[in-house]
N, C-alpha and C positions, 0 to 999 in steps of 0.2 A: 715527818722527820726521817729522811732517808738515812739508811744506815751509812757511818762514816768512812771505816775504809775497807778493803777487800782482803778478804781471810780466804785460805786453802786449806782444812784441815791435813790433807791428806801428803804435802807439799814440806810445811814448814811450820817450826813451834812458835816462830817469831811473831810476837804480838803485835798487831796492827800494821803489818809490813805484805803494800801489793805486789800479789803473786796471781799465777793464772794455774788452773787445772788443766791436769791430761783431758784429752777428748776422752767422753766415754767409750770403751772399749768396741764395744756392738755395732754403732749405730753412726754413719757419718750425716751428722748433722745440716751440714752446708746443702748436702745433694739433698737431703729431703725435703726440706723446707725450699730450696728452691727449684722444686719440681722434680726430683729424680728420687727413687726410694736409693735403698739404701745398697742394692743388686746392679744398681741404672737403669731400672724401668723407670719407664713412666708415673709419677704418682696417681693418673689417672686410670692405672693399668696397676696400680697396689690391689692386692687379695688380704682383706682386713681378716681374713681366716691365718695366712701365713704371717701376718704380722701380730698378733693375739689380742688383734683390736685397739690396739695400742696403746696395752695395758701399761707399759713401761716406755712409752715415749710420747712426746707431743702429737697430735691428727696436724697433720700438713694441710697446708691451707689447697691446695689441689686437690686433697681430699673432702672436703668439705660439704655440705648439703645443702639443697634448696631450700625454699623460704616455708614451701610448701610441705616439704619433708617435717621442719620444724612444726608447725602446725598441727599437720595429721599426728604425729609422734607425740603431744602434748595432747591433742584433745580426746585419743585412746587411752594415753598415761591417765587423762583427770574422769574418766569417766568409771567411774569404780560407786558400787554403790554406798561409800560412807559419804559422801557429801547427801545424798537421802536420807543417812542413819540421823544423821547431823543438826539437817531439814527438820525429821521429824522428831530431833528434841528440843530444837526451837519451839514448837507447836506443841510438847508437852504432851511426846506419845508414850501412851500407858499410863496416865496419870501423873504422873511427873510435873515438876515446875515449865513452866514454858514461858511465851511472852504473845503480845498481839502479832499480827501481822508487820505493822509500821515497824514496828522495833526488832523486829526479825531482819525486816530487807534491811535497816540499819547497822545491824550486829553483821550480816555478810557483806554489806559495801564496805566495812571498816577493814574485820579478819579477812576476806579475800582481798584487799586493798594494801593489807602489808605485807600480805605473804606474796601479791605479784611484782612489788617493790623488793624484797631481800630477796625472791627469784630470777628480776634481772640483775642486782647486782651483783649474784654468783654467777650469773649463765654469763656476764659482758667479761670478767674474770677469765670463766674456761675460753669463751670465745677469742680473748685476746692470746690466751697464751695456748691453748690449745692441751692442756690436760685437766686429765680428770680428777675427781676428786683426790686421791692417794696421793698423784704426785702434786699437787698443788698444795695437799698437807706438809708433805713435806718440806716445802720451803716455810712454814708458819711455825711446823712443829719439830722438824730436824728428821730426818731419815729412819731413825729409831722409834722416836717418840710419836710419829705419828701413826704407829701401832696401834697401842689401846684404843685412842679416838675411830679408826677404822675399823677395827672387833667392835667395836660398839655399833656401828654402822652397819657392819655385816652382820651382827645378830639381831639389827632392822629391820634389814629387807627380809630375812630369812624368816622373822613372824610374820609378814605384811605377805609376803610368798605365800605361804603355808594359811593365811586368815582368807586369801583370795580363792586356794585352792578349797578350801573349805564352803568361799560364799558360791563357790560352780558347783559344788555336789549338793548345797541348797537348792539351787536355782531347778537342779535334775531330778532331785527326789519332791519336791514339792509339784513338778510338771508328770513325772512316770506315777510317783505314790508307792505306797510299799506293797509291791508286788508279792514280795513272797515272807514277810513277816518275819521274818530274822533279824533280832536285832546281834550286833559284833559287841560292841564295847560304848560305854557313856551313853546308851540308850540312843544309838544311831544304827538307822539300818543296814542293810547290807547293799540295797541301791544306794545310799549316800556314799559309802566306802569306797564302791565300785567306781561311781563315778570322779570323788578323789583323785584314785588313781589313775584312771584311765586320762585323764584332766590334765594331772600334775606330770603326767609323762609328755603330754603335748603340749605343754609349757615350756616344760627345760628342754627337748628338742627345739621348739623356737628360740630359747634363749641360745642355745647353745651356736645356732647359725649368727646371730649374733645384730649388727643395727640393719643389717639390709634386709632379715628378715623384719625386725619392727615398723622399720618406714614402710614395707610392701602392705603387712595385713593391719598398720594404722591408715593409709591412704586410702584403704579399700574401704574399709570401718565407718573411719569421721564422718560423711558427710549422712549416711543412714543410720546410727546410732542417734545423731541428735535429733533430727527428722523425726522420728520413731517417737524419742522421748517428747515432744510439743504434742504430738499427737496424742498419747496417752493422756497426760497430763490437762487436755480438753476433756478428752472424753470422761475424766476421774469426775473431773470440778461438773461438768454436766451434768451428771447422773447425779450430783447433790445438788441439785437444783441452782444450780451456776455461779459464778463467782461472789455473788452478793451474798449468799449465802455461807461460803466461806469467809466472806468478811465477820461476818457476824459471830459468825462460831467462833473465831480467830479473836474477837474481840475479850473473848472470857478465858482466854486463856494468859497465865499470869505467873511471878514468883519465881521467874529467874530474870539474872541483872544482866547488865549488856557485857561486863566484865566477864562474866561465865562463858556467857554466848560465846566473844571473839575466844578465849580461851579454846573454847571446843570447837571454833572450826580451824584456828591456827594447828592446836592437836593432833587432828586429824590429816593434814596436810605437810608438818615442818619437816617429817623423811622425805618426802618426794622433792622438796624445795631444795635439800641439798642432796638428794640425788639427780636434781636435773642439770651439775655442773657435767656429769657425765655424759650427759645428753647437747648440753651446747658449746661441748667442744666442738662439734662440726659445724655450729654455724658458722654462716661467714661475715657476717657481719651483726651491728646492732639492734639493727633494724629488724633481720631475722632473730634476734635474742627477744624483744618486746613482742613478735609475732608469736613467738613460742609461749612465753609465757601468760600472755593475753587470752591466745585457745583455750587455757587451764582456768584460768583465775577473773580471766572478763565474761569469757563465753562458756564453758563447760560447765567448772564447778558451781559457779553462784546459781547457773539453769537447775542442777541437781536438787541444789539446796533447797530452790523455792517449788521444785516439782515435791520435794521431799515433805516440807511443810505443809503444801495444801495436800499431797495427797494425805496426810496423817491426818490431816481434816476431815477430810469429805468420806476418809476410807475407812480411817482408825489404824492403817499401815503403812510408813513413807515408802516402801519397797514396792514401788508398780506390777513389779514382775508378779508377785501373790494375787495382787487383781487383773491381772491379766489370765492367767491361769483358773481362777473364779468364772471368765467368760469367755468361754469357747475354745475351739481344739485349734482355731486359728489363732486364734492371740496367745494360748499359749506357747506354738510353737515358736509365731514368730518375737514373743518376750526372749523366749530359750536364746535363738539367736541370736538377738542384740546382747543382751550380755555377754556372751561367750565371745561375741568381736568385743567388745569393750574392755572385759577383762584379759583376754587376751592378750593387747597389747599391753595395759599394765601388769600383768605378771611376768611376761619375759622380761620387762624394763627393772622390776625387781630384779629378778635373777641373774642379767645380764648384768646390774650394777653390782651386783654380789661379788660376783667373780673378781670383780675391776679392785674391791678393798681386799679381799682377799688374798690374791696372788701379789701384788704390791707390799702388804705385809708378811707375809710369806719370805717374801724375798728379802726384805728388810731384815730378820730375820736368818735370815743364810739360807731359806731353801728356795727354788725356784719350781714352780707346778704351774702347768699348763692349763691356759685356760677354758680349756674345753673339759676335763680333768673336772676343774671345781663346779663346775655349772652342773655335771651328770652327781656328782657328789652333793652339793648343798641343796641340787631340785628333787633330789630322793628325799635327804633328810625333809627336806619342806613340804613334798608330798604326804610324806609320813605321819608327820604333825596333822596334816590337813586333815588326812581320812580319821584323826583320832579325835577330833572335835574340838584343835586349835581357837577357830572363830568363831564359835560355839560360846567358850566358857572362860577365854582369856582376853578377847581383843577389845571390851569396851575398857578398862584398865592399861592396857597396852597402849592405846592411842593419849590416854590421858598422862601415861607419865612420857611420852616423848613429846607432848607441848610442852611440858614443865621442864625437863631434863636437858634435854637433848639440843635444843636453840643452840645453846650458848655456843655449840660445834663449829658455828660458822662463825664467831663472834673474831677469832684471831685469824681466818682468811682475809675478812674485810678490810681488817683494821691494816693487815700485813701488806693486800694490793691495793687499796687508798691511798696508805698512809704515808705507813713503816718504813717498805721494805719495795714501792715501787718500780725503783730502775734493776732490782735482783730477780723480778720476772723475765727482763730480756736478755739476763746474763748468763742467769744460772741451769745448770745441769739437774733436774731435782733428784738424778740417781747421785749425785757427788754430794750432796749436802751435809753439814756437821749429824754428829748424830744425834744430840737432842737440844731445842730451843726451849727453854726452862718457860720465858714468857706465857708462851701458849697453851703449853699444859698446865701451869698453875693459873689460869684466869679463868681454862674451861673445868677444870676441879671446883674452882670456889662459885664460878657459873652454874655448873650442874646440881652443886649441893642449894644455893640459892631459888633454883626452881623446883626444886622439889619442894624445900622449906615453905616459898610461898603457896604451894601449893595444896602442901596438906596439915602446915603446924602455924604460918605467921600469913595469914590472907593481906594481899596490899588490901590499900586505901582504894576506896570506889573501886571494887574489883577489878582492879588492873592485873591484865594477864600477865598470870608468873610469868610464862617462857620469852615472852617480851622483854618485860626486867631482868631477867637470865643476861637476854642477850647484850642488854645493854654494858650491864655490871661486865661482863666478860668483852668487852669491846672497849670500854674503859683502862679498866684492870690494864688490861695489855698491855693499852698506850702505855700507861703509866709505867711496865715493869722494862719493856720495850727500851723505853730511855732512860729507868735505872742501870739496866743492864748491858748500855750501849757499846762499851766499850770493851764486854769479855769477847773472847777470840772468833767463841760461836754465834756471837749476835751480828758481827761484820760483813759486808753483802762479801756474795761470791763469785765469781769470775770465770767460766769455764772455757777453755780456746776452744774455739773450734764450734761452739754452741750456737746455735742461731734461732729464736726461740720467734713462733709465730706474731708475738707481740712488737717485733722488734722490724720485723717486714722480709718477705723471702733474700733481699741483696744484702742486708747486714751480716759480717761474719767476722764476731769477737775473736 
């Protein structure tokens, strides 16, 4: 139900009466999107450094990336080791509830099955319109309001930062050992610290170069991380006398439901799902949008999952890199390795998405901060955390209230580019937007309170995943208030001259 007629907040009081908005002031529209930045260069000659990654504008389809790009960029994003952690509590590591095998690969065809479905239907979103998370909020949530929703999102990434920088000073003190027995703080050593930091500094310099540093050291990454990981992953199940025998072992393990399971791998994955709007704003098409999300959720994450599960079998630890380091000075080093490319790219892609809600809200806001600025600032604070023993002693709770909570975030994007508010993708300015759309905030409030509630006071029926219901309740909701509320000023699509909006095609110009 597209919205009925065209409001300008900024124009006129008159109630449902079409008007068009000034261009925004910065940015001439028409030349960027049809080839020319905003100076008359070339868009293929844009410095995503001078333009702040286009924090505050559409990525011009000139600008855009390869299919390939998309791919390496997802399969570094998904190679993190919680789809391991994940694996091995399917399998019931530490004694724990777990499940057999069969019902293992069940619970990840499903959770990675929905998360690669609500990942391309935000990534086909950015790719049509060509922004990122923030500004896309804002057309759902209004210019203001989509504040809170975005601090929310920025205090995401900014644990997932800081839990990453944490599992690389794992990865480093568990390969050097405590060298010289110093423990700093929470009973971690002074190798762990060190490496923190040293880590967390070459992070936020990569983020801070910004996508063309993540497309470089994921292209380089993808195709020997995975490699890597089959090969371990033989040689694990071999030394326990080979797969049959993991079947076996696998068979006795028992006492969690499949409801838990997809829970805990949606979990584990629902921030990166809506941060990867900020990632397929370059694609250029759909096709590259299911490429991208495919690397993640067909081939990367579920391989984790199940390297995760049998090694927790055969090893007693889903984390290879521990038995790797158990044999030889060569697998340990080259464990070290793989990781560090792996994570790697997902920790700049944290950071780098940091910045993107931050500065957006910021601005929102009334102030404006540069985005190179917030990247040296938030990858301090994150390294910070990290060296203090963030993923240590916070992050398995951390992942479980952002299945429960957090879904419901995307619940009024979907409903708003589906549904709602379709033809206000090709019109609208999302720096011009009212300042708050009531809808969206009250559906993801009673959304967010709903996943939690399922999560820790009223369990659904057949352990259906909270954050699923979240989303749906908040996808509903919307519709519903959406067309209660059709006709106040700030619910009426918007109109900007001059706007020409990637979804709309480079020759359109409202």
């Amino acid at each position: 139900m597209p919205a009925r007629g065209i409001t300008v907040s900024h124009a006129s009081s008159e109630k449902g009466r079409r008007q068009r908005q000034a261009p925004h002031d910065s940015t001439d529209y028409a030349a960027v999107q049809g080839g020319l930045a905003p100076d008359g260069a070339a868009v293929g000659e844009i410095d995503p450094h001078d333009h702040e990654e286009f924090m505050l504008e559409p990525v011009p389809r000139l600008a855009r990336r390869s299919w390939f790009a998309m791919f390496a960029i997802w399969v570094g994003f998904g190679y993190v080791p919680t789809g391991l952690i994940v694996g091995g509590q399917l399998a019931g590591q530490g004694g724990t509830d777990g499940m057999p095998f069969g019902e293992a690969v069940l619970a990840i065809l499903v959770g990675e099955g929905l998360l690669l479905v609500l990942t391309f239907l935000l990534g086909f979103a950015a790719m049509k319109t060509g922004l990122n998370l923030s500004l896309i909020s804002r057309i759902s949530y209004g210019k203001q309001g989509m504040i809170v929703p975005m601090l929310i999102m920025a205090l995401l990434t900014l644990g997932w930062f800081a839990s990453i920088v944490g599992m690389v000073g794992e990865i480093f003190d568990a390969a050097v050992g405590d060298i010289t027995g110093i423990t700093i703080i929470n009973d971690l050593s002074l190798e762990y610290v060190l490496f923190c930091l040293f880590w967390g500094a070459v992070f936020t310099y990569s983020a801070w170069r910004g996508i063309t540093a993540i497309e470089k050291i994921s292209a380089a990454a993808a195709p020997f991380v995975l490699i890597i990981a089959v090969i371990v992953a033989f040689l694990m199940v071999n030394e326990f006398g080979g797969f049959g025998n993991v079947l076996d072992e696998a068979a006795t393990r028992d006492g969690m439901s499949q409801g838990t399971a997809v829970t805990l791998l949606i979990g584990a994955w629902i921030a990166g799902v809506i941060m990867g709007v900020d990632i397929f704003r370059y694609a250029k098409n759909p096709v590259h949008v299911f490429i991208g999300a495919a690397a993640c959720f067909i081939l990367t994450n579920p391989l984790l999952n199940i390297i995760g599960y049998t090694g927790s079998i055969a090893t007693g630890d889903s984390n290879f890199i521990a038995w790797m380091a158990e044999n030889g000075v060569l697998l340990t080093i080259l464990g070290a390795v793989l990781w560090v490319l792996a994570l790697w790219t997902t920790n700049m892609s944290e950071l780098y998405c940091n910045a993107l809600y931050v500065g957006p809200a910021a601005e929102s806001s009334g102030f404006r901060i540069k985005r190179g600025k917030i990247v040296i600032v938030v990858g301090t604070i994150g390294t910070i955390m990290g060296a203090m023993g963030f993923y240590a002693y916070f992050f398995a709770d951390f992942i479980t209230v952002l299945g429960a909570a957090f879904v419901p975030l995307a619940g009024p994007i979907l409903a708003d580019f589906y549904i709602v508010r379709r033809a206000e993708y090709a019109t609208a300015d999302p720096n011009r937007m009212p300042a708050v759309r009531w809808p969206a905030i009250v559906s993801f409030v009673v959304g967010a309170i709903a996943g939690i509630t399922f999560q820790y006071w009223l369990p659904l029926p057949f352990d259906f995943p909270a954050g699923i219901a979240a989303l749906a309740i908040t996808f509903v909701l919307h519709l519903l208030l959406s067309k209660a509320l059709a006709s106040r000023p700030e619910q009426q699509q918007v109109v900007t001259e001059g706007f020409v909006s990637p979804s709309a095609g480079a020759a359109r110009v409202i």
